[in-house]
C-alpha positions in Angstrom: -16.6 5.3 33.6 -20.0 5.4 32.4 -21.3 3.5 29.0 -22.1 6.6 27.3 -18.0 7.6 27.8 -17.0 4.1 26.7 -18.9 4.2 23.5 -18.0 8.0 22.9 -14.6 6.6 23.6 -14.7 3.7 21.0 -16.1 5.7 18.2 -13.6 8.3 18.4 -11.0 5.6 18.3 -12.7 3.7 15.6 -12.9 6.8 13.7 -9.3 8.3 14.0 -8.4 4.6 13.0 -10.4 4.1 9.7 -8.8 8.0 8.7 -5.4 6.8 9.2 -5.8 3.7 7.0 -7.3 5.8 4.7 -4.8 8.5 4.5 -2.0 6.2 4.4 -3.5 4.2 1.7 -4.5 7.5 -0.3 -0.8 8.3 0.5 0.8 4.8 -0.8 -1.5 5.3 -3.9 -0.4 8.9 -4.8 3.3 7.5 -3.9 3.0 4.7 -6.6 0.9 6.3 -9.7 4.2 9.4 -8.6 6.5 6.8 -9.9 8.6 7.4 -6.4 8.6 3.3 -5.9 10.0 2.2 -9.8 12.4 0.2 -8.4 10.8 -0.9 -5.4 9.5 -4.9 -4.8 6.1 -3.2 -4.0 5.7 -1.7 -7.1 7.1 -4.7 -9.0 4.4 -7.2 -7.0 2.1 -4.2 -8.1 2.7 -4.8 -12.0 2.3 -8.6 -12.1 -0.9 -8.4 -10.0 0.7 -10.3 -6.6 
């Protein structure tokens, strides 16, 4: 495969990756301030700032 493949390949890959860790963390967000996670440990750590 030639380098201009392997870098086309790595930046798409790169991309799709930093968009999924943004969407999920946009996701957990909008979850939390929801109030969906009240009762949860993760929303618990989230109030005493651990």
């Amino acid at each position: 495969m030639s380098a201009g493949a392997q870098f086309g390949l790595f930046a798409v890959t790169a991309a799709s990756c930093a968009l999924a860790a943004w969407l999920s963390r946009a996701l957990c967000h909008a979850i939390l301030q929801a109030g969906l996670l009240a009762d949860y440990r993760v929303n618990l750590a989230n109030r005493t700032g651990r």
